[in-house]
C-alpha positions as CSV (number, residue, x, y, z in Angstrom):
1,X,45.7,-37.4,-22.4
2,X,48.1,-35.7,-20.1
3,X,49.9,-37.4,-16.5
4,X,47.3,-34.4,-15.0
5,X,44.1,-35.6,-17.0
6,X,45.0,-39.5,-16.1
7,X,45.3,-38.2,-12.8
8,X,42.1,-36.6,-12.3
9,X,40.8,-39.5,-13.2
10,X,42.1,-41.7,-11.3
11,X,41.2,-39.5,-8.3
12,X,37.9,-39.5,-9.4
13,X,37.6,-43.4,-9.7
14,X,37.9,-43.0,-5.8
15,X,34.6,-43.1,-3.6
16,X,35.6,-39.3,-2.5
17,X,35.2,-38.1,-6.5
18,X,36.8,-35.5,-8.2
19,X,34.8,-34.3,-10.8
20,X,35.8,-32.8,-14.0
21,X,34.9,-29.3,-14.8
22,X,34.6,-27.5,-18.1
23,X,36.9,-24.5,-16.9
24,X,39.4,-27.5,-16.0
25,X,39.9,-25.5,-12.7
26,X,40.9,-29.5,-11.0
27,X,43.9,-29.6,-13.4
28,X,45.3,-26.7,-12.7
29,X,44.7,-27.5,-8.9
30,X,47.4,-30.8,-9.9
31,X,49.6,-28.7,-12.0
32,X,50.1,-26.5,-9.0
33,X,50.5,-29.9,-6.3
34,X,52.6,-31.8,-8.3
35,X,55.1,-31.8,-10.9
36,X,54.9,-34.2,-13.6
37,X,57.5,-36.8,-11.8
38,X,55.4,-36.8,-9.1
39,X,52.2,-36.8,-10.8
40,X,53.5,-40.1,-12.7
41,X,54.2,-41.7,-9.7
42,X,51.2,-41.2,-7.4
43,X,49.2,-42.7,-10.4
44,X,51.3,-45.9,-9.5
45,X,49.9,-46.3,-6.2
46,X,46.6,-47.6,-5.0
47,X,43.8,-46.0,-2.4
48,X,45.2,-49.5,-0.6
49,X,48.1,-48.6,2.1
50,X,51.2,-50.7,1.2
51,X,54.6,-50.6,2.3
52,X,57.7,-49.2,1.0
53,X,58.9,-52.9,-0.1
54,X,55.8,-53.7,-1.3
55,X,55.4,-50.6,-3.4
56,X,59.1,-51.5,-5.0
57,X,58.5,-55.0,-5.4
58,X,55.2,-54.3,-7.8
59,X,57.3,-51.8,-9.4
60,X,60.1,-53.4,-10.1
61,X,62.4,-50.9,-8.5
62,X,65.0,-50.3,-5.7
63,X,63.7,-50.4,-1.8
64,X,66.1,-47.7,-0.8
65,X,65.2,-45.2,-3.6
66,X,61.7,-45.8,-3.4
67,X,61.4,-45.1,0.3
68,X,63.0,-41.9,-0.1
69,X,60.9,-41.0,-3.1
70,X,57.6,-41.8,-1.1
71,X,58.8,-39.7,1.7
72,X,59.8,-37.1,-0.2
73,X,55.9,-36.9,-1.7
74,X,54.3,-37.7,1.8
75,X,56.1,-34.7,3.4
76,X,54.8,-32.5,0.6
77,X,51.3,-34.0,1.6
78,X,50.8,-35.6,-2.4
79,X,50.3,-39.1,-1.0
80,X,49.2,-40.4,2.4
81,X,51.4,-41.9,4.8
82,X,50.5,-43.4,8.2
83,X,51.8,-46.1,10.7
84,X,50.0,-49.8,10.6
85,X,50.7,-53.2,12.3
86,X,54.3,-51.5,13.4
87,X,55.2,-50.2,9.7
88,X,54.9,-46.7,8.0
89,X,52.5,-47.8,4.9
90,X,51.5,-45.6,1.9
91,X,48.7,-45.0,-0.6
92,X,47.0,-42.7,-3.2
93,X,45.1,-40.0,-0.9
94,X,41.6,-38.9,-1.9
95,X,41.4,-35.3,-2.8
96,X,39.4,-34.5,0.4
97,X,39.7,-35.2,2.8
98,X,43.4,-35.7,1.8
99,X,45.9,-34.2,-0.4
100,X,44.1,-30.4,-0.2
101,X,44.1,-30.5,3.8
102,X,47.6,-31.9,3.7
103,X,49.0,-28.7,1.8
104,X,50.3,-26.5,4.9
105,X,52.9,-24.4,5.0
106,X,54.3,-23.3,2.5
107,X,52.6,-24.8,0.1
108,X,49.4,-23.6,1.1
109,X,49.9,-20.4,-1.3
110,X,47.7,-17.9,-2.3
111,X,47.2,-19.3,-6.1
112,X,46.1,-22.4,-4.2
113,X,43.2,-21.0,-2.1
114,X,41.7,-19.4,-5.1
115,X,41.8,-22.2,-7.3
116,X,40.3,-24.1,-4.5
117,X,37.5,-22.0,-3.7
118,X,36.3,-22.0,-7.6
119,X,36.4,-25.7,-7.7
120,X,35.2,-26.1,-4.1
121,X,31.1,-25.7,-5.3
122,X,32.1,-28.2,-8.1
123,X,33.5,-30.6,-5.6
124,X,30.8,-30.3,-3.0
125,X,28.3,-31.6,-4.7
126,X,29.9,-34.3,-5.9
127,X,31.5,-35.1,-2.1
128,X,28.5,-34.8,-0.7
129,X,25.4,-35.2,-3.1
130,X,24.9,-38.9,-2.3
131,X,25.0,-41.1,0.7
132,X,27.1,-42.1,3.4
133,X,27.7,-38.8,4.5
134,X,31.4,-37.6,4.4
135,X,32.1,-36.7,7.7
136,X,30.2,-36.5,10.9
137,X,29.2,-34.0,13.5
138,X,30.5,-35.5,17.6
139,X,28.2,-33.6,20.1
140,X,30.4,-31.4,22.5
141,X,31.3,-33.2,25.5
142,X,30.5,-30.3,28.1
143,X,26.6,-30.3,26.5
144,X,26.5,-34.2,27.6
145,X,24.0,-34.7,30.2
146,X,23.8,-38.1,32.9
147,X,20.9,-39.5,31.4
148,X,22.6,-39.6,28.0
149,X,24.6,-42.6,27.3
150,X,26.8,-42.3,24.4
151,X,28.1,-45.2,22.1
152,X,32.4,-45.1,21.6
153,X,32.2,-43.3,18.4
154,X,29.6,-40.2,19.8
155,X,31.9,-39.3,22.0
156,X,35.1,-37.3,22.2
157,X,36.6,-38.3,25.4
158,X,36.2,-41.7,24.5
159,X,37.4,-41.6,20.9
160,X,40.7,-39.7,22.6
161,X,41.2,-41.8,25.7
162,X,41.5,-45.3,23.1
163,X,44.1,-43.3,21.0
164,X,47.5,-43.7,21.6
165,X,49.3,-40.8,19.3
166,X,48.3,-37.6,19.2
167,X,49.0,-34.3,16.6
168,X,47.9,-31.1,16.4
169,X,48.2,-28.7,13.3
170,X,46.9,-25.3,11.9
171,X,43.2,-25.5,10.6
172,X,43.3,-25.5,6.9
173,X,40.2,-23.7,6.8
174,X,41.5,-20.6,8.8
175,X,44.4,-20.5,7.3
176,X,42.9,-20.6,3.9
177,X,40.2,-17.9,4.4
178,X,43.1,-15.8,5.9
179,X,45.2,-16.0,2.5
180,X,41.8,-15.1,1.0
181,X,42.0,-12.1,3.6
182,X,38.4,-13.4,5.3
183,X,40.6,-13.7,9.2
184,X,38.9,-15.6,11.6
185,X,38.5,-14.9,14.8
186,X,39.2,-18.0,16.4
187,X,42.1,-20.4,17.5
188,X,43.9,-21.8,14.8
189,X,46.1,-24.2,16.1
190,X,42.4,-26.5,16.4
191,X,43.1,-29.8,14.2
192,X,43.5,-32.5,15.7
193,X,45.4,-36.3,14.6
194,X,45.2,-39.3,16.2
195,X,45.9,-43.0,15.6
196,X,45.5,-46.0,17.7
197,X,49.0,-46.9,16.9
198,X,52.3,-45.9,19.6
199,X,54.8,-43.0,18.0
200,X,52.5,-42.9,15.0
201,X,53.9,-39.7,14.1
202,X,57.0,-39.9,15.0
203,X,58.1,-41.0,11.5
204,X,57.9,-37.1,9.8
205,X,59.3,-33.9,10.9
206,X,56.0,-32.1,9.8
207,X,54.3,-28.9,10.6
208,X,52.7,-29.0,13.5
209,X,53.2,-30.4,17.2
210,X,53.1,-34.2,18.6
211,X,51.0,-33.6,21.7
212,X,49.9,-35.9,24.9
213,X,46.3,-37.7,25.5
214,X,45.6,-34.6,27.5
215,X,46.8,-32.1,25.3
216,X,44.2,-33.5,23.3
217,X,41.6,-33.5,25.0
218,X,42.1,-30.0,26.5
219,X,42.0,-28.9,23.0
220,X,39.0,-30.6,21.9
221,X,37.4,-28.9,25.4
222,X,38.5,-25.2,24.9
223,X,37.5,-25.5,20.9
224,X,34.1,-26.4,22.0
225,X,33.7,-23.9,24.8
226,X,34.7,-21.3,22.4
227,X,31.5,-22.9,19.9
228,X,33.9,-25.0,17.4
229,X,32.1,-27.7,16.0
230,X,33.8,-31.1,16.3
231,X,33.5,-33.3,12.9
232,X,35.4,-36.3,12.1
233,X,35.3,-39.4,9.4
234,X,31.8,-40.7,9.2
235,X,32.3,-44.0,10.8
236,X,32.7,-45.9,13.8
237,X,35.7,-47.9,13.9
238,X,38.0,-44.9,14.3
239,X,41.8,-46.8,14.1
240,X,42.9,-43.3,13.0
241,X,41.7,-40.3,11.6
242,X,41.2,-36.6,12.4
243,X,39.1,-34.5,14.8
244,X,38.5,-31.0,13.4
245,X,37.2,-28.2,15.4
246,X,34.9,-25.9,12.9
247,X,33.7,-22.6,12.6
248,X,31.1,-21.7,10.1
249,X,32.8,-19.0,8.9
250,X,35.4,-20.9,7.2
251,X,34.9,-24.8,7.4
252,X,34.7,-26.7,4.4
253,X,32.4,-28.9,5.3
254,X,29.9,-26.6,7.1
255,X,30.2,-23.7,4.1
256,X,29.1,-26.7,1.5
257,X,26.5,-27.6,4.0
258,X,24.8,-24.5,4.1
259,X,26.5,-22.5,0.8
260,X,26.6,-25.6,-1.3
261,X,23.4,-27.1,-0.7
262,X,25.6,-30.9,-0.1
263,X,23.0,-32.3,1.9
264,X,25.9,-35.5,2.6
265,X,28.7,-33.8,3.4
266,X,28.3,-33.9,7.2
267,X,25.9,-36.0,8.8
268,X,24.2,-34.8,12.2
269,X,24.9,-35.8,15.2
270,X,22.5,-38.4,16.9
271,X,21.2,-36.1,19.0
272,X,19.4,-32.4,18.6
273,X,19.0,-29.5,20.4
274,X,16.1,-28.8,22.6
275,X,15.1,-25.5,24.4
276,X,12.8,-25.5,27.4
277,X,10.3,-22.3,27.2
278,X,9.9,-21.9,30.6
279,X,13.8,-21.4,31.2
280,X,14.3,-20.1,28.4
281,X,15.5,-16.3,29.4
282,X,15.4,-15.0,25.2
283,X,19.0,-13.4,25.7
284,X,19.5,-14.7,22.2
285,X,22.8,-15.9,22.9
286,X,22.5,-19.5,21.2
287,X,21.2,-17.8,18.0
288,X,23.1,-14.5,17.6
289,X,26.5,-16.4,18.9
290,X,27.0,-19.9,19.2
291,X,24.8,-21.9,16.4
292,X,26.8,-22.8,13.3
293,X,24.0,-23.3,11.5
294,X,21.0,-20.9,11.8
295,X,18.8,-23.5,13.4
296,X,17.6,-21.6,16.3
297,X,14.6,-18.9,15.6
298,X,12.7,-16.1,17.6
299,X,9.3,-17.1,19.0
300,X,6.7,-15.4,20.9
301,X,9.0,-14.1,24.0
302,X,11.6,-17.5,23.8
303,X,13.8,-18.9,21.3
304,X,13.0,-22.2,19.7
305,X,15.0,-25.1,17.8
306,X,14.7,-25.7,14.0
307,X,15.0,-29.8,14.1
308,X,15.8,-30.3,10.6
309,X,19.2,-27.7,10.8
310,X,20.4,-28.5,13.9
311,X,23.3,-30.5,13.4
312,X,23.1,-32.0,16.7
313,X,26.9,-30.5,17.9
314,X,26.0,-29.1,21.3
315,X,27.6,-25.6,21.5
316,X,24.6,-23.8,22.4
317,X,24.0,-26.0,25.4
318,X,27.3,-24.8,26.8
319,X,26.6,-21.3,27.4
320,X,22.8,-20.9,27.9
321,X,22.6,-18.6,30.7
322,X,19.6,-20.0,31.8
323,X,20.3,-23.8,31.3
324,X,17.4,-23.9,29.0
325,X,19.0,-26.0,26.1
326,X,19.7,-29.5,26.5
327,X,21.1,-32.2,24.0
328,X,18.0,-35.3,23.4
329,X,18.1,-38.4,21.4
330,X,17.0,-38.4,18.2
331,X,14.3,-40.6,16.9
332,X,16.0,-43.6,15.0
333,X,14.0,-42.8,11.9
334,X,16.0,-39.1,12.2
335,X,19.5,-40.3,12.5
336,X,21.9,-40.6,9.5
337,X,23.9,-43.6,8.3
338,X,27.4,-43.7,9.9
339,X,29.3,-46.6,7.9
340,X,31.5,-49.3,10.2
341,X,34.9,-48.5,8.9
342,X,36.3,-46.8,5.6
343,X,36.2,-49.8,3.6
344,X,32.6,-50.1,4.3
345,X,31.9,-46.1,4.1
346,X,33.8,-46.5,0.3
347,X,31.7,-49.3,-0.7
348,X,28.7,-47.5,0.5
349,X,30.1,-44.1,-1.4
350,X,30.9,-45.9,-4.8
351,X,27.5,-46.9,-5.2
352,X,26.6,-43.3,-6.4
């Protein structure tokens, strides 16, 4: 068996999966990310984040060197490296979300996008054939209503105000579908990073643009007034993570969702859309041009919600002409299993 081979399976060992295919399609997806050296030492690390000193320690070898070497693979986006407790700790990255949505750049080449969009049906329904979910949908803040009282993790201006470091970078998925020459209409500068720890990003000279609380959030407002759909890990204990702002046209998540048939791949929000009939002006606006996911039909004269596709996101509230549509609770029996933290969400996962 080959570094690649061992390496596929060790990323498949982790609760994200990364399924072997008879085409070998995943190998050739390593072969491209990594070069042997590399390959060999990212199957020394663990899913667990470690320091640099610890890392040496267990492998016998210099500090110094090993540090560089770990920086060297965390800048090409082959390992994951974030800031914890005060210290810049490592680990073996799942393949998503993880070492594909970390390969900007350059290194986001047009080999690349195709070899990911023949394994990407593959990977799926593996991702997201089995509970927990693998990310979750937050409802846009500006469909939010008074009498709605949102827990911490619901809600976006929460989520940013207890952050203390902020990021922005190019959407993986636009910039994907662009080298595919599928260009997407909408902002791309949309990704959000954020970690609960000060300067967390300080640490890297990577692509994209360390950005203020309110650069933030006025991000995460303009993606949704312009019907991006924010998604993030599917827990509640947020102590970093990411807040993507997606399109259906070329979002991961949302294209396995609906092209995929990967029924846990994004859970709904907690609440669902509802349209009032006698406000409801049928302009067809929330149908023909804000829902991501076809969940709003034609009746007889006004437009009505289809429960069980309505992902619960909120962008058709925003620009209802006729204030018709309005975010409601979802019965408890309806709402999908958000894990506490990652540790719980992977114990959860590798039960499959």
């Amino acid at each position: 068996m080959d570094i690649f081979e061992r390496l596929a399976r060790k990323l498949d060992e982790l609760p994200q999966g990364f399924p072997h295919t008879e085409s070998g399609v995943e190998l050739r997806i390593l072969r491209h990310i990594f070069d042997e050296e590399d390959a060999a030492m990212a199957l020394k690390l663990t899913p667990r984040f470690e320091t640099a000193e610890d890392i040496a320690r267990r492998l016998e070898q210099p500090v110094a060197e090993t540090r560089t070497r770990l920086d060297e693979m965390a800048i090409k986006g082959q390992i994951g490296s974030f800031k914890m407790g005060g210290h810049q700790m490592y680990r073996l990255m799942p393949f998503v979300i993880g070492i594909y949505e970390q390969q900007r750049q350059s290194r986001l080449t047009h080999e690349l996008v195709h070899l990911f969009e023949e394994y990407l049906p593959m990977l799926s329904q593996v991702a997201g054939g089995h509970p927990p979910h693998v990310a979750r949908v937050i409802p846009a803040h500006g469909a939010i209503s008074p009498e709605l009282v949102l827990l911490p993790h619901e809600d976006i201006r929460q989520i940013i105000d207890r952050a203390k470091s902020f990021r922005v970078q190019d959407c993986i998925c636009r910039r994907e579908q662009a080298l595919l020459g599928k260009q997407c209409h909408h902002a791309t500068k949309t990704c959000l990073q954020f970690s609960m720890e000060a300067d967390a990003y300080a640490y890297f000279k990577l692509d994209g643009d360390i950005i203020t609380r309110e650069d933030a959030l006025k991000i995460a407002i303009e993606a949704e007034n312009e019907g991006l759909v924010h998604t993030t890990h599917n827990v509640k204990d947020l102590p970093a993570g990411f807040l993507c702002n997606c399109c259906s046209c070329c979002c991961g998540l949302i294209r396995s969702l609906k092209e995929y048939h990967s029924p846990f791949v994004l859970a709904k929000s907690n609440y669902v859309a509802h349209i009032d009939p006698d406000s409801c002006q049928a302009c067809g606006v929330c149908r023909d041009e804000r829902c991501p996911m076809d969940a709003i039909e034609e009746g007889e004269g006004v437009y009505q919600v289809i429960d069980n596709r309505c992902i619960g996101c909120g962008v058709c509230v925003i620009t209802c002409p006729g204030e018709a549509i309005a975010l409601v609770a979802r019965s408890e029996a309806d709402r999908d299993l958000i894990a506490q933290d990652m540790q719980d969400w992977g114990q959860k996962k590798l039960e499959r």
